[in-house]
C-alpha positions as CSV (number, residue, x, y, z in Angstrom):
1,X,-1.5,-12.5,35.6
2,X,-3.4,-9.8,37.7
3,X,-6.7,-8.6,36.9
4,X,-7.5,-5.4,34.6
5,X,-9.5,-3.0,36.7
6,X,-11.2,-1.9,33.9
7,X,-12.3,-5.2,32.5
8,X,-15.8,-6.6,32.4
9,X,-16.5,-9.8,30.8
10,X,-19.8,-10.8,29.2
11,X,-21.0,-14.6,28.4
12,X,-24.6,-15.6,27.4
13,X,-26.3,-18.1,25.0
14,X,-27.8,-17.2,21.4
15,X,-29.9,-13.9,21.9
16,X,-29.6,-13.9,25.5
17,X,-29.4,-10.5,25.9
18,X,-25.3,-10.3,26.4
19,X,-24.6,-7.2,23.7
20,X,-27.1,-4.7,24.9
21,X,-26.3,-5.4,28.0
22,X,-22.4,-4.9,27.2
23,X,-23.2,-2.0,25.1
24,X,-25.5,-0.6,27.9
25,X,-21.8,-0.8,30.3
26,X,-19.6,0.9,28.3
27,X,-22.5,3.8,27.6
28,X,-22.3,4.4,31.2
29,X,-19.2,5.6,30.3
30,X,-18.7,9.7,28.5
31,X,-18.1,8.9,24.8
32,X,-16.5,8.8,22.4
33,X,-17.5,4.8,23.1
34,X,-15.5,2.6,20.4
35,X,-16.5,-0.8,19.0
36,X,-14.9,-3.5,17.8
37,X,-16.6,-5.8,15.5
38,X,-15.0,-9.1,14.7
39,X,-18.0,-10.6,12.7
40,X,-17.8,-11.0,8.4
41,X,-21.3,-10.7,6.4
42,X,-20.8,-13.4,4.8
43,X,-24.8,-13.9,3.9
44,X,-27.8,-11.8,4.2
45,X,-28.5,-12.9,7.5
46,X,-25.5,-11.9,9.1
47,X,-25.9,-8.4,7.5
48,X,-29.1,-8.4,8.7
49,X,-27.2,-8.9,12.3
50,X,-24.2,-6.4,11.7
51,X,-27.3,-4.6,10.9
52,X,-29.1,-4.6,14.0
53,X,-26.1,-4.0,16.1
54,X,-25.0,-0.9,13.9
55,X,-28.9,0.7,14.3
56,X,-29.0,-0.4,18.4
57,X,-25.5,1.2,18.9
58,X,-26.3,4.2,16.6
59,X,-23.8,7.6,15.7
60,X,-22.0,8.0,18.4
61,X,-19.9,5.2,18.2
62,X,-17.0,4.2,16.2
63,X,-16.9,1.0,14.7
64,X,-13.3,-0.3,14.0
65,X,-13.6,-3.9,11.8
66,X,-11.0,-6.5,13.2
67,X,-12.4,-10.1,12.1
68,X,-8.7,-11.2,12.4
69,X,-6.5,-8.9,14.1
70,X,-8.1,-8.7,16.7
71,X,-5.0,-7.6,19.5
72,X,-3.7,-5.4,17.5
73,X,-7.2,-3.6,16.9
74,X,-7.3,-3.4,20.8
75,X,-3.9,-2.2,21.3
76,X,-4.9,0.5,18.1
77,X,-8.2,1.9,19.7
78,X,-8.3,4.9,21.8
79,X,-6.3,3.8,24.7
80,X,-8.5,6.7,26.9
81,X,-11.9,5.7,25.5
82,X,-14.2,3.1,26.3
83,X,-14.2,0.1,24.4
84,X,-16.2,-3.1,23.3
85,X,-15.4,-5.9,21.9
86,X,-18.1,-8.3,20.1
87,X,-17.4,-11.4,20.1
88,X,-14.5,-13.2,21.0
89,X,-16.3,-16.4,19.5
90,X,-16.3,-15.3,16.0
91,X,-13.2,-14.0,16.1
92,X,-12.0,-17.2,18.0
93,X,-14.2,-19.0,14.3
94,X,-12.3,-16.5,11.9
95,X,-8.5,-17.9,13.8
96,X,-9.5,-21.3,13.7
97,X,-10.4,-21.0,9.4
98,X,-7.2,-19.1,9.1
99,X,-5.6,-22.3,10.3
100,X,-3.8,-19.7,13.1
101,X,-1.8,-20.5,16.2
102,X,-4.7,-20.1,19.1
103,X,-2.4,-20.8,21.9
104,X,-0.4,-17.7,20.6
105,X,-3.7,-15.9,19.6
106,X,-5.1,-16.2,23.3
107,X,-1.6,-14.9,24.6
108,X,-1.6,-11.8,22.7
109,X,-5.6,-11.3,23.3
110,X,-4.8,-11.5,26.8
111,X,-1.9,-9.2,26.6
112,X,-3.3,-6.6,25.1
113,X,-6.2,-6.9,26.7
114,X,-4.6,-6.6,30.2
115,X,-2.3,-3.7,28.6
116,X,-5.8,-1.4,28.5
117,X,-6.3,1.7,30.7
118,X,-9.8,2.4,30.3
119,X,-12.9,0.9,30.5
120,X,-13.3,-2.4,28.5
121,X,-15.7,-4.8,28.4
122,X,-15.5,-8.0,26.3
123,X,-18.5,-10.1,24.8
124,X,-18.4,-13.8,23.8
125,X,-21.1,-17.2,23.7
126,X,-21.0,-19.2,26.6
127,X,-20.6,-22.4,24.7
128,X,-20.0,-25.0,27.6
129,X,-23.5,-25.2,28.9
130,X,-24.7,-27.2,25.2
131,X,-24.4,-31.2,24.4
132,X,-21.2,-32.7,23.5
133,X,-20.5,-31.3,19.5
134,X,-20.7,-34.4,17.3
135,X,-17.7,-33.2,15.0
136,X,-14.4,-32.3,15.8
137,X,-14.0,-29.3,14.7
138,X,-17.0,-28.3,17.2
139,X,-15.5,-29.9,19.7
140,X,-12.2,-27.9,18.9
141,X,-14.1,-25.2,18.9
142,X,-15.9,-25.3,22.4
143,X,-12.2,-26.5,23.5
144,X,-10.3,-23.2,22.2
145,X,-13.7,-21.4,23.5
146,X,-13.5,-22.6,27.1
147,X,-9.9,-21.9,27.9
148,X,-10.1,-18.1,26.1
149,X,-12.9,-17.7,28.1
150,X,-11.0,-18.8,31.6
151,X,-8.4,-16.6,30.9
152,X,-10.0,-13.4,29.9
153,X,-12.4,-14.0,32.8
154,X,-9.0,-14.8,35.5
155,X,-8.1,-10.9,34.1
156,X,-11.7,-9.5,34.2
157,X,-12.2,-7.3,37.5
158,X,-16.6,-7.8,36.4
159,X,-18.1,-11.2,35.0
160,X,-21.2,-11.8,34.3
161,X,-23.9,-14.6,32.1
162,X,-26.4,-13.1,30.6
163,X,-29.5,-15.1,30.7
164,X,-33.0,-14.0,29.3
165,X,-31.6,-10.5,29.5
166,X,-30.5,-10.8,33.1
167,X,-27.2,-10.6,34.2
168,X,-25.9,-12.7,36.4
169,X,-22.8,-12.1,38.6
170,X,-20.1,-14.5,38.1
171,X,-16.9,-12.3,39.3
């Protein structure tokens, strides 16, 4: 598949930096700047993280809730605005608990994905660097993880790993 010139991909650790600096990308960008959030508050603490992100981003964005339908969310947004998309790994978590097909899930991520026309850039954990998981569904999870990540980075035009706040050119 060839790549999306309008594509950047974003990978970092735990608070490595990797959403400001994706969010800092697409406000390069004229607004109307849309977000697509893919995480659940499911406890106080995640609110508390929905929270942060909602105050850093503040009113000029639009904030469209996909913890599932993620493709179809990216085929719905503004096709001529810029987009971001945070994080593939939760929503990759939310598929997996849904007992969904990821092989057909990655497919239509990456179609839709490659189907944009303006400028997108796509956040998710860099899981691979860490020890070996010592449960299977961890395991299953870094798995499904690693080959999303190959494939949205094989269409991404800009890669980068965020570390410590840097980014660091990958593609």
């Amino acid at each position: 598949m060839a790549e999306n010139p309008h594509l950047a991909f974003i990978l970092g650790g735990a608070r490595s930096g990797k959403s400001a600096y994706a969010e800092g990308l697409v406000m390069a960008h004229a607004p109307p700047w849309t977000y697509i959030a893919t995480a659940q508050p499911f406890d106080d603490e995640m609110q508390a993280r929905i929270d942060l992100h909602l105050t850093r981003r503040g009113a000029d964005w639009r904030t469209i809730e996909a913890p599932q339908e993620l493709p179809q969310a990216i085929a719905d947004a503004p096709q001529h605005a810029p987009l971001l998309i945070d994080c593939l790994g939760i929503w990759l978590s939310n598929r997996m608990f849904a007992e969904a097909d990821l092989v057909a899930d990655r497919a239509a991520l990456i179609s839709s994905l490659v189907a944009r026309q303006a400028p997108t850039v796509v956040v998710s954990p860099e899981v691979g660097l860490s020890i070996v998981p010592e449960n299977a569904l961890a395991r299953q999870f870094r798995d499904a993880a690693g080959l999303m990540h190959q494939e949205v980075a094989r269409i991404a035009v800009h890669v980068a790993l965020v570390v410590a706040g840097y980014p660091v050119k990958v593609k």
